[in-house]
C-alpha beads as a LAMMPS data file, in Angstrom:
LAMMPS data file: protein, C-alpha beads

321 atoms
320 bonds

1 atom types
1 bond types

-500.0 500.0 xlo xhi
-500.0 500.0 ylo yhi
-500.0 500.0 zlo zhi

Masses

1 110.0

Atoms # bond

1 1 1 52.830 -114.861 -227.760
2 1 1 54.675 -111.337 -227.234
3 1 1 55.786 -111.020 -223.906
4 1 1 55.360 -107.170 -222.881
5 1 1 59.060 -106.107 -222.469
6 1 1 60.552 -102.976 -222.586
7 1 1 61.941 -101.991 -226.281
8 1 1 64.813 -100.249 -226.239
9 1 1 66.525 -98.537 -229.504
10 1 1 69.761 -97.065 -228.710
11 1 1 69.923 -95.049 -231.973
12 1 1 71.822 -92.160 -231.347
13 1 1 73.057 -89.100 -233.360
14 1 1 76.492 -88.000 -233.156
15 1 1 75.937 -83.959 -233.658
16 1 1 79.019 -82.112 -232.630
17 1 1 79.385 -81.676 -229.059
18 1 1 81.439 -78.831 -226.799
19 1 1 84.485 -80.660 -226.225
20 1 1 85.197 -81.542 -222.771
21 1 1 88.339 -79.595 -220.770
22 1 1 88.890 -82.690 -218.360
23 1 1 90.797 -85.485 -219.691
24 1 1 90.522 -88.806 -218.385
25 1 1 92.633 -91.828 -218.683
26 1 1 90.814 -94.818 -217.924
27 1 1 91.045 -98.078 -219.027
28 1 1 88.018 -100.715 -219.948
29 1 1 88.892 -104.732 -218.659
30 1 1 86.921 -107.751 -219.631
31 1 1 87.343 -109.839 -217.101
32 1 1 85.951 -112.928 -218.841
33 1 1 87.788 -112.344 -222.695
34 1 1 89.667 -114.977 -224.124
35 1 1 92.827 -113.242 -225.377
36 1 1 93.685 -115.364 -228.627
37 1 1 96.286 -113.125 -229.757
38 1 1 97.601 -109.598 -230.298
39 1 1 94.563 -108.740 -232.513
40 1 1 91.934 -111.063 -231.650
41 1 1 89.571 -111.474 -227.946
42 1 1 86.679 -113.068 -227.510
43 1 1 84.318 -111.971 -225.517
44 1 1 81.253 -113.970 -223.588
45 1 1 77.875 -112.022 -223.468
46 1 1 74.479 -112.932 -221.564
47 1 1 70.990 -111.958 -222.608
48 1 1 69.330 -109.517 -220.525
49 1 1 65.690 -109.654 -222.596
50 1 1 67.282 -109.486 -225.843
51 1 1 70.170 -107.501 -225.348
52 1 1 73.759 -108.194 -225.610
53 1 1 75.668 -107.553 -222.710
54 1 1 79.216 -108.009 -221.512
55 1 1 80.899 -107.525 -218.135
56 1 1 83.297 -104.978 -217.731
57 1 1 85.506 -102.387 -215.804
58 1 1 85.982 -98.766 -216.266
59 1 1 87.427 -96.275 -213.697
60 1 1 87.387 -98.925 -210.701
61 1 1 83.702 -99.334 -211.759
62 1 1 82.487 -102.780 -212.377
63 1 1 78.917 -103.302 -214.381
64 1 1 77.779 -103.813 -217.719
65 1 1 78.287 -102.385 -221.148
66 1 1 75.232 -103.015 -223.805
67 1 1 76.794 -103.805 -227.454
68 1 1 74.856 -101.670 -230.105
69 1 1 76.014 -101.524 -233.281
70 1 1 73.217 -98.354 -233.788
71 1 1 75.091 -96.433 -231.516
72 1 1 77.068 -94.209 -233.483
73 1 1 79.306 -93.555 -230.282
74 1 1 80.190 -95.239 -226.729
75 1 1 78.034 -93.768 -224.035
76 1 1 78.564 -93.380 -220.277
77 1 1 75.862 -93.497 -218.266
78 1 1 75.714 -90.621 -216.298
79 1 1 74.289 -92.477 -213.052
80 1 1 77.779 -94.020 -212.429
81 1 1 79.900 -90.737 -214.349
82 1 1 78.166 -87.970 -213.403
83 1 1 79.125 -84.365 -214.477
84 1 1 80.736 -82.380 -212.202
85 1 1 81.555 -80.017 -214.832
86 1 1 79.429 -76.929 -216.055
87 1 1 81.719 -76.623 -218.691
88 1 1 81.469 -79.968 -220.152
89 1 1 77.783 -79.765 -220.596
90 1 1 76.936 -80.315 -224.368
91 1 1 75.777 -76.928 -226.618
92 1 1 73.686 -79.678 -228.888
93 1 1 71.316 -82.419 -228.027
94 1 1 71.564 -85.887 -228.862
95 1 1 68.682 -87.697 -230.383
96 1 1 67.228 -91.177 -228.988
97 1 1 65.396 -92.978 -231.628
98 1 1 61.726 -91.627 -229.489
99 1 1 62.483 -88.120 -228.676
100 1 1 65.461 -85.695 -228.231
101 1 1 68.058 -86.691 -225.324
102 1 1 68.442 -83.380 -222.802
103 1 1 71.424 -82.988 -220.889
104 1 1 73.793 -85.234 -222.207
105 1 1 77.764 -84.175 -222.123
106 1 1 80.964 -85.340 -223.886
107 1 1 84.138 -86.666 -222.292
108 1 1 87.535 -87.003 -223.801
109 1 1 88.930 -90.166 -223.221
110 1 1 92.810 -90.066 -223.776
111 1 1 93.100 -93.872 -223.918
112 1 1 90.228 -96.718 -224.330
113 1 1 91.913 -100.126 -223.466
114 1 1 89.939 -102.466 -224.124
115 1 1 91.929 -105.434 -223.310
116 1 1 95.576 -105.314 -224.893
117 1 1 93.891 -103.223 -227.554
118 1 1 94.229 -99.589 -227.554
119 1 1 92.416 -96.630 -229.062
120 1 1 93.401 -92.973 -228.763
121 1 1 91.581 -90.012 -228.412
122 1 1 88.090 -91.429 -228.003
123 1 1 85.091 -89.587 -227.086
124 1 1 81.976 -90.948 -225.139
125 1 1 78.707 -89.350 -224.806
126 1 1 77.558 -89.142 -221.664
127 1 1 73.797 -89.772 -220.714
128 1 1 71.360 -90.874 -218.108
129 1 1 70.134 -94.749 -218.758
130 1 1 68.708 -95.211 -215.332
131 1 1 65.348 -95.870 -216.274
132 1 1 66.630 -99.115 -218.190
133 1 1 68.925 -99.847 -215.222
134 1 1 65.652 -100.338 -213.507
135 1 1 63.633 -102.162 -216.489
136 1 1 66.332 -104.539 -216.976
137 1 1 68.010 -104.607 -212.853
138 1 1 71.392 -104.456 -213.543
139 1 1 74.377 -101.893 -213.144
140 1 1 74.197 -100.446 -216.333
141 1 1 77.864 -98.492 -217.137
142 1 1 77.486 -97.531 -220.747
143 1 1 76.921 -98.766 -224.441
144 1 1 80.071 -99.384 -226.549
145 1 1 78.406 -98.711 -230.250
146 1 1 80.313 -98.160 -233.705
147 1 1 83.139 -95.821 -232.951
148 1 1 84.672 -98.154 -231.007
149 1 1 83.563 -101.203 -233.033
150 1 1 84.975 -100.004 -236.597
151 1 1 87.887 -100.936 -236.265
152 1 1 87.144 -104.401 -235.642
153 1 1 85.682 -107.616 -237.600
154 1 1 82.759 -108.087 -234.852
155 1 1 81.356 -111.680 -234.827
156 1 1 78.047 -112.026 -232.954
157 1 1 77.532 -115.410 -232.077
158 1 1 73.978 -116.139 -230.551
159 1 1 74.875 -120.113 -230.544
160 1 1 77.895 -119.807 -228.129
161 1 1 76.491 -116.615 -226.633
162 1 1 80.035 -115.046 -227.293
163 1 1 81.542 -112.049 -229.733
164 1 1 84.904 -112.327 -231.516
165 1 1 86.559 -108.805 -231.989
166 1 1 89.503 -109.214 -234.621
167 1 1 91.516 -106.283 -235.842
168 1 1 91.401 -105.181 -239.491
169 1 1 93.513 -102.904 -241.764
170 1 1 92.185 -99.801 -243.485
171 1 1 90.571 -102.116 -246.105
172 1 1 89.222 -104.446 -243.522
173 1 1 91.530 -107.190 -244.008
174 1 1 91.668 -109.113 -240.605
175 1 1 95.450 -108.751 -239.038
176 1 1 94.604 -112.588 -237.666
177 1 1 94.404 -115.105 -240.539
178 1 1 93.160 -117.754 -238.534
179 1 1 90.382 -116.280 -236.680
180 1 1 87.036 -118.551 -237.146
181 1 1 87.018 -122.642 -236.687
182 1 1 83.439 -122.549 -238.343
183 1 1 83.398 -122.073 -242.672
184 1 1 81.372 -118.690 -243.556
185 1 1 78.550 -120.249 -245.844
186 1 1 76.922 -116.730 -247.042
187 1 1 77.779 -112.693 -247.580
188 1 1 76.338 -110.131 -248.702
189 1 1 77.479 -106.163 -249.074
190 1 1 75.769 -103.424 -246.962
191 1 1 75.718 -99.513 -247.096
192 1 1 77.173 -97.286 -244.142
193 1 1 74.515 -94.551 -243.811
194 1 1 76.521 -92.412 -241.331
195 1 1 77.229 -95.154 -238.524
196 1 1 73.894 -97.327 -239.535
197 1 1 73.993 -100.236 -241.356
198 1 1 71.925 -100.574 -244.030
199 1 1 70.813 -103.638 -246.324
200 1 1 68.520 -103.566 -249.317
201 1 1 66.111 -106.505 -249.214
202 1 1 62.466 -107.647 -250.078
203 1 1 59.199 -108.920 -247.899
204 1 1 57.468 -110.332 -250.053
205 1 1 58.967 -109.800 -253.247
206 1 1 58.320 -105.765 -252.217
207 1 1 61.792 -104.222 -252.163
208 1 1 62.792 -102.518 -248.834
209 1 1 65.477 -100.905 -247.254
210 1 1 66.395 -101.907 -243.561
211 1 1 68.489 -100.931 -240.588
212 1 1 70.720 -103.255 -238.913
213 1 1 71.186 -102.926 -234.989
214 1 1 72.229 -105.094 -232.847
215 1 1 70.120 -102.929 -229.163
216 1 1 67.063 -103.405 -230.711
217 1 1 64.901 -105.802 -228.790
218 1 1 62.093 -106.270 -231.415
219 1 1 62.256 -105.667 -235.254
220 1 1 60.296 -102.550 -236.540
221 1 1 58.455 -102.281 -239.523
222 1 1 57.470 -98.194 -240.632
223 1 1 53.270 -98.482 -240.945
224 1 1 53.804 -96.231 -244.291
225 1 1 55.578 -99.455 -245.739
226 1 1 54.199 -100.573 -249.135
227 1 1 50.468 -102.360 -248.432
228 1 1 51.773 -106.041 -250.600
229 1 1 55.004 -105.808 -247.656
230 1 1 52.615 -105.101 -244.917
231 1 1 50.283 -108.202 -245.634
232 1 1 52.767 -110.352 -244.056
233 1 1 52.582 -108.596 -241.276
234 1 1 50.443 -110.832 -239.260
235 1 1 49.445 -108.432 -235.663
236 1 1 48.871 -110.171 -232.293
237 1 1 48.534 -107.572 -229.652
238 1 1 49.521 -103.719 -228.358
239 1 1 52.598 -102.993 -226.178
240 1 1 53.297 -100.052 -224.193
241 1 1 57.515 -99.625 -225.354
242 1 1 59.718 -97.341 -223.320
243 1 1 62.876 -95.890 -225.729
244 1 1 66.072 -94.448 -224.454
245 1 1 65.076 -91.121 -223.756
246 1 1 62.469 -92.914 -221.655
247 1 1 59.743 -91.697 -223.739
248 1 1 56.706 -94.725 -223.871
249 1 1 54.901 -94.829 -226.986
250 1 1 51.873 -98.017 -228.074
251 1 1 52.853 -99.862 -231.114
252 1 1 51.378 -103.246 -232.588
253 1 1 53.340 -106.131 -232.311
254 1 1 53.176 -109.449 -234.271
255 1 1 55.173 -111.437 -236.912
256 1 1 56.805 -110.465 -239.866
257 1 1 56.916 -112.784 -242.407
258 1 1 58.490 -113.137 -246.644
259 1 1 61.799 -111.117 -245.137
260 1 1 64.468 -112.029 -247.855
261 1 1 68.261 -109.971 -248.635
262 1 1 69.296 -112.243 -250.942
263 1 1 68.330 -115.487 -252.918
264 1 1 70.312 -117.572 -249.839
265 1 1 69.888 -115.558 -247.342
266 1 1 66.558 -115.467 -245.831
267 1 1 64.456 -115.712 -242.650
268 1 1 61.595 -117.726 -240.390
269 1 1 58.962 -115.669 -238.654
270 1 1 60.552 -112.839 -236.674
271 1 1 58.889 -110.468 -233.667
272 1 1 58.385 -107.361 -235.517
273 1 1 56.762 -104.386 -234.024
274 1 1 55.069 -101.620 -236.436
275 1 1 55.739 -98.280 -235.853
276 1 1 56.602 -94.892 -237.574
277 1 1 60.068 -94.402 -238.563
278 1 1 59.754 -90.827 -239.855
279 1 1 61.844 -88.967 -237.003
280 1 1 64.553 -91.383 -236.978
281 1 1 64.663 -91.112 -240.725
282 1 1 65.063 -87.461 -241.052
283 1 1 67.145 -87.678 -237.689
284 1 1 69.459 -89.969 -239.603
285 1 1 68.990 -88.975 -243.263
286 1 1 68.254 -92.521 -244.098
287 1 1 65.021 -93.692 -245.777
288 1 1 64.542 -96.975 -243.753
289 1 1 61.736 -99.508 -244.147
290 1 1 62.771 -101.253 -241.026
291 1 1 65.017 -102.469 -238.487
292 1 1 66.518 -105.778 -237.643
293 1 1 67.637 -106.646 -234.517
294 1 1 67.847 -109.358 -231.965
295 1 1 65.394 -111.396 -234.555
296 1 1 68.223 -111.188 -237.226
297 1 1 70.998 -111.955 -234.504
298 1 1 68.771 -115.031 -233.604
299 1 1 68.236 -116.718 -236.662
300 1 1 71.940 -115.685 -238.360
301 1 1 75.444 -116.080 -236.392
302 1 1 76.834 -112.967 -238.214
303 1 1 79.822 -111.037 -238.711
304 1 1 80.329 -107.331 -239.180
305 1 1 83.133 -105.984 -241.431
306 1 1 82.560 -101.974 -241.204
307 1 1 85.372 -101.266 -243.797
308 1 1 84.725 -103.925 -246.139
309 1 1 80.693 -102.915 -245.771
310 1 1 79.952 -106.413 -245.730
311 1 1 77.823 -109.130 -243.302
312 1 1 79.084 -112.474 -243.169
313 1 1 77.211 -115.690 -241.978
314 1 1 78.065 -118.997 -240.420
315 1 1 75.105 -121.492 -240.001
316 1 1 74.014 -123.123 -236.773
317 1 1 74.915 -126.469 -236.114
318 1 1 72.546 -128.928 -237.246
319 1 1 70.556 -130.221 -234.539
320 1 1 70.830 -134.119 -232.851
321 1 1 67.973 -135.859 -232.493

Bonds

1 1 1 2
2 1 2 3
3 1 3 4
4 1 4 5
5 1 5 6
6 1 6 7
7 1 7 8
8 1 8 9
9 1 9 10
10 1 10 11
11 1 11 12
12 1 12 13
13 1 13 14
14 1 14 15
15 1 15 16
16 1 16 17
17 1 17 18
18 1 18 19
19 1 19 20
20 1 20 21
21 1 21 22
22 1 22 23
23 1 23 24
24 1 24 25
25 1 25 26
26 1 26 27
27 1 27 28
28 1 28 29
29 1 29 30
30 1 30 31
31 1 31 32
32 1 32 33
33 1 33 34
34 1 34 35
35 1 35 36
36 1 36 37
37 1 37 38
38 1 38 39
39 1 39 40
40 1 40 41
41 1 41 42
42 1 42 43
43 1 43 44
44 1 44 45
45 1 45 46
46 1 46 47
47 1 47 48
48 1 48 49
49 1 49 50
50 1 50 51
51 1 51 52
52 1 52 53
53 1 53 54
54 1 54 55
55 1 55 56
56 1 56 57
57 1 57 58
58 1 58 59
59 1 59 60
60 1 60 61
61 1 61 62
62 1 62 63
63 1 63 64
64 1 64 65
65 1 65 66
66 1 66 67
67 1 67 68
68 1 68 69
69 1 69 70
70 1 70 71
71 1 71 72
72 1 72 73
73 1 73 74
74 1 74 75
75 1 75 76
76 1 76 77
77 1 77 78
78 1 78 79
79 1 79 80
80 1 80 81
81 1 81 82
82 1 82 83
83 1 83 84
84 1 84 85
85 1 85 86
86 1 86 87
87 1 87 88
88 1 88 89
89 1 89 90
90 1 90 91
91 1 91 92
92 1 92 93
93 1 93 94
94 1 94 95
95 1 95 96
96 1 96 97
97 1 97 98
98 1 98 99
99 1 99 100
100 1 100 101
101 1 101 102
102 1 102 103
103 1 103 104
104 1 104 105
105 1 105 106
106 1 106 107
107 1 107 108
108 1 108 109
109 1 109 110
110 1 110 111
111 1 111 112
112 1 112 113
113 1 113 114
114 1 114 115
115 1 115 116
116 1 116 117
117 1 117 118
118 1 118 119
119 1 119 120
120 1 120 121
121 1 121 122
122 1 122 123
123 1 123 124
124 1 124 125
125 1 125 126
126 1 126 127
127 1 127 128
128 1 128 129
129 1 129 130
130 1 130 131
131 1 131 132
132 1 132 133
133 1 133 134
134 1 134 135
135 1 135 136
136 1 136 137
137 1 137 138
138 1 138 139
139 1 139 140
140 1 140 141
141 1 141 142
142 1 142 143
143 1 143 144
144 1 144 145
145 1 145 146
146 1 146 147
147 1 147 148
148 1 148 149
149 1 149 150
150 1 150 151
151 1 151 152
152 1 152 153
153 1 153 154
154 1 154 155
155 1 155 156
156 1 156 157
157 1 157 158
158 1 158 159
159 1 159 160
160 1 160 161
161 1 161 162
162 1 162 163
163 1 163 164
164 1 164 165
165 1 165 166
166 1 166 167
167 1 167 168
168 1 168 169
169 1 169 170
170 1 170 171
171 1 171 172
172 1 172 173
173 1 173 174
174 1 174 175
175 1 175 176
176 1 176 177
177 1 177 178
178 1 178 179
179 1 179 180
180 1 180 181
181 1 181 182
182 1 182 183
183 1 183 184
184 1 184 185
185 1 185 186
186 1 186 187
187 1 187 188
188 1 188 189
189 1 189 190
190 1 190 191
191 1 191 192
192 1 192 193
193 1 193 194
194 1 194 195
195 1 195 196
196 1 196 197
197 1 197 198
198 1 198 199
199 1 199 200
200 1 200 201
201 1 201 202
202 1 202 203
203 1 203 204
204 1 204 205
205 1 205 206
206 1 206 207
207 1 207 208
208 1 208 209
209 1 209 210
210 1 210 211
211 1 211 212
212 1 212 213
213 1 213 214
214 1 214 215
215 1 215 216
216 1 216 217
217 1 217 218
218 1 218 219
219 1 219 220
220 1 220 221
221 1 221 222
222 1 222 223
223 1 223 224
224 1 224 225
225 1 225 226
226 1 226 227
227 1 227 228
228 1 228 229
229 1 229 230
230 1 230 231
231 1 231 232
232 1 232 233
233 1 233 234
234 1 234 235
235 1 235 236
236 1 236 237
237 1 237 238
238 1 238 239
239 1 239 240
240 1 240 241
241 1 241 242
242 1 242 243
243 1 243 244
244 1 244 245
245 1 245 246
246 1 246 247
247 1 247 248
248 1 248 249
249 1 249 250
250 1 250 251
251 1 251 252
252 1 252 253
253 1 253 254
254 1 254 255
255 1 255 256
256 1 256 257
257 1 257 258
258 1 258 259
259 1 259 260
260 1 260 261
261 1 261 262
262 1 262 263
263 1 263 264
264 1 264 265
265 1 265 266
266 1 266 267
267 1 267 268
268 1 268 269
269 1 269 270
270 1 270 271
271 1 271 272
272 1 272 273
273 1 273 274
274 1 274 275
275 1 275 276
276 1 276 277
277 1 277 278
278 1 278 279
279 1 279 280
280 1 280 281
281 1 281 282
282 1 282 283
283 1 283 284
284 1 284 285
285 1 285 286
286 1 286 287
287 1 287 288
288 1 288 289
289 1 289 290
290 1 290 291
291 1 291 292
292 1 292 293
293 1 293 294
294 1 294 295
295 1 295 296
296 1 296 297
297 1 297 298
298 1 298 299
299 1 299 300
300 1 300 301
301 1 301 302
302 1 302 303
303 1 303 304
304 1 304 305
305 1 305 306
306 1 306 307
307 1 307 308
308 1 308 309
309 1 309 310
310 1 310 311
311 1 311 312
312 1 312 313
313 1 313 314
314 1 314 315
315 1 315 316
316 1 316 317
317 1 317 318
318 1 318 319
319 1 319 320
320 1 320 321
């Protein structure tokens, strides 16, 4: 049975901001990271619900930083950062995945440091996420989404509750040879819609198009999906769900069943909620059937390459009985 948690999308739209006059310097410590090398970390996470969060330090500020991989930037939240700044107030609005995101403002970040790793002249959004400081109790600094993740080969690995970050060339060639113990058994190739991934698949031999993120706490299926897709959709109950810009909506949750993106790479029943996607779909200029999130995560230990546009898969270890 669905347990009536929160559901938070971190979906956000990167429209052009008024750049921030105040520079900051700051640098971002793990304080649990395994440093392998000069190009490789790994990094231990905990589930809070079903996000992925790691520990971290930022301006003297210790808390924790959500990994989203449908974040399109890394966001601040503006509890801990506030703005002291008229100036750096943003001329746009940002758009959660539920409804438009007011007051929100840019800093300049001369330096992100995110261990020995470096990376000039990034920006982070800055936002108020109090209201899933308080659904999920914990100090909630910020989301670290795709700007800072591109640059990276980003295994998430729900077995040993850890994520590798390797560093890749231009062409996504890793810098480390020798990065994984485990053999990748699968692949397949992926568009970049913007900052979303996107893979083409089938449920139930319909073909589909679906959104890959790694903040979302349920899958969603859009309700204007073909009827032969739907009828796998088997509905258990209604949940009140609470998005970033703290908007609630009522959506039907159940399982979703038949989900296929290639011959070999399949999956078991996954919590799916069913919902419209039409405003994140014209926010994004995608046409998505779906997203999969912490489902996908669950049943596939999977690794992002950004440049190469592809998702590689390790199985789980057999289990002893």
């Amino acid at each position: 049975m669905l347990r009536p948690l929160f559901f938070i999308f971190i979906f956000l739209i990167n429209i052009p901001f008024a750049l921030a006059k105040d520079i900051i310097n700051p640098s971002i410590q793990f304080s649990q990271a395994e440093i392998l090398n000069q190009y490789t970390t790994r990094i231990p996470f905990k589930l809070i619900d079903h996000l992925i969060v790691v520990k971290a330090q930022i301006l003297n500020i210790e808390g924790n930083f959500i990994i989203d991989t449908g974040s399109e930037t890394m966001i601040l939240n503006k509890v801990h950062f506030p703005n002291n700044y008229s100036h750096q107030r943003s001329s746009n609005r940002s758009s959660g995945i539920l409804q438009n995101i007011e007051n929100s403002y840019e800093k300049h970040i001369k330096q992100f440091k995110l261990q020995n790793f470096k990376l000039e002249n990034t920006h982070s959004d800055v936002i108020d996420l109090s209201h899933i400081e308080k659904s999920k109790k914990i100090k909630l600094l910020g989301v670290i989404g795709y700007s800072i993740l591109k640059d990276y080969e980003l295994f998430i690995d729900m077995h040993l509750n850890q994520i590798t970050l390797t560093k890749v060339d231009n062409h996504g060639n890793k810098l480390d040879k020798h990065v994984y113990l485990e053999k990748i058994v699968d692949s397949i190739r992926f568009k970049l819609k913007r900052h979303t991934i996107v893979v083409n698949g089938t449920i139930n031999n319909q073909e589909v198009k679906l959104g890959i993120d790694s903040a979302a706490e349920f899958n969603q299926i859009n309700k204007r999906i073909n009827k032969k897709a739907l009828k796998y959709f088997i509905p258990k109950k209604r949940l009140r769900l609470t998005g970033v810009s703290n908007k609630k909506i009522e959506v039907l949750a159940g399982k979703l069943h038949r989900v296929k993106l290639s011959a070999s790479t399949y999956f078991g029943p996954m919590l799916t909620v069913l919902t419209n996607l039409n405003k994140m779909n014209e926010a994004f200029g995608t046409d998505l059937d779906g997203i999969l999130g912490y489902e996908f995560f669950a049943q596939k230990r999977t690794i992002i390459n950004y440049q190469k546009e592809k998702l590689y898969f390790i199985d789980y270890p057999l289990k002893q009985f």
